[in-house]
C-alpha positions in Angstrom: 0.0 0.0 0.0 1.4 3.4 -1.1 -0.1 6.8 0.6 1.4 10.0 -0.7 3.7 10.8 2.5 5.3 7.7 1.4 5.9 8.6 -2.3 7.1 11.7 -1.6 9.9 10.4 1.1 10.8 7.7 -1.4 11.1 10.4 -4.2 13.1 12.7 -1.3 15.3 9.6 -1.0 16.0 8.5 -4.7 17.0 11.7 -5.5 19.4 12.9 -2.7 23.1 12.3 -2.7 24.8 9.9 -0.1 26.7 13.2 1.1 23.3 15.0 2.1 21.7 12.3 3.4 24.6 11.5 5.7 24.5 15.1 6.6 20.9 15.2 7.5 21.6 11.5 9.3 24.2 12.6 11.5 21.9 15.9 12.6 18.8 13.4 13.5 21.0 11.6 15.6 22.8 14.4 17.1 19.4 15.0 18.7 19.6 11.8 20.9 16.1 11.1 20.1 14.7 8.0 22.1 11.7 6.3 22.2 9.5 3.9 24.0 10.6 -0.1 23.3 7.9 -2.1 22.1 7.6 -3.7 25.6 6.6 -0.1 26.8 3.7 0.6 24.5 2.6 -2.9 25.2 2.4 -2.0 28.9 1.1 1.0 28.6 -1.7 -0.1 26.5 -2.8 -2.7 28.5 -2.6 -0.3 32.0 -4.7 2.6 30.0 -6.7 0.4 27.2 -7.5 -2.6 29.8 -5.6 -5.1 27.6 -3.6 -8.2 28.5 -0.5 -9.0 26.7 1.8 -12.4 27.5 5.3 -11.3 26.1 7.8 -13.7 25.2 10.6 -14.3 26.7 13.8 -11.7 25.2 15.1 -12.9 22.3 12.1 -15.3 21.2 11.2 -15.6 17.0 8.1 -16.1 15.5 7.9 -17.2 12.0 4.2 -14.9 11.1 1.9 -16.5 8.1 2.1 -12.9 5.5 -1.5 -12.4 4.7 -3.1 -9.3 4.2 -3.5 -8.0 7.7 0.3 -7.8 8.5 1.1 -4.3 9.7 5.0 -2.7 9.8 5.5 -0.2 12.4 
C-alpha cells in the first residue's frame, strides 16, 4: 500500500546524494532522540486500554503466516 507521504519520502530519497543524506543522518542523531521499546507501549496499552498482553521471553522468533492483515510499524 502506497499513501502519498510515502511517495514523496521515497522520491526525497531517490534523489538525494549519499553526502546530504549523511549530513541530514548525523543531525537526526545528534538530537539523541529516544523512544518507548515495544515492551513499553505494550504495557502501557494494557494499563490505560484494559488489555492483557503475555510477552515472550527476550530474544524469542516467530515465523508470522504474510496475509493481508500484516502491519509494519
Amino acid at each position: 500500500m502506497n499513501s502519498p507521504l510515502a511517495n514523496k519520502l521515497k522520491d526525497l530519497l531517490d534523489n538525494m546524494s549519499q553526502e546530504e543524506f549523511n549530513k541530514q543522518w548525523d543531525e537526526i542523531v545528534s538530537l539523541d532522540l529516544q523512544g518507548p521499546s515495544f515492551a513499553d507501549v505494550l504495557e502501557y496499552n494494557a494499563s490505560h486500554f484494559n488489555v492483557d498482553y503475555d510477552l515472550p521471553e527476550e530474544g524469542t522468533i516467530y515465523n508470522v503466516p504474510t496475509n493481508s492483515y500484516n502491519l509494519a510499524a
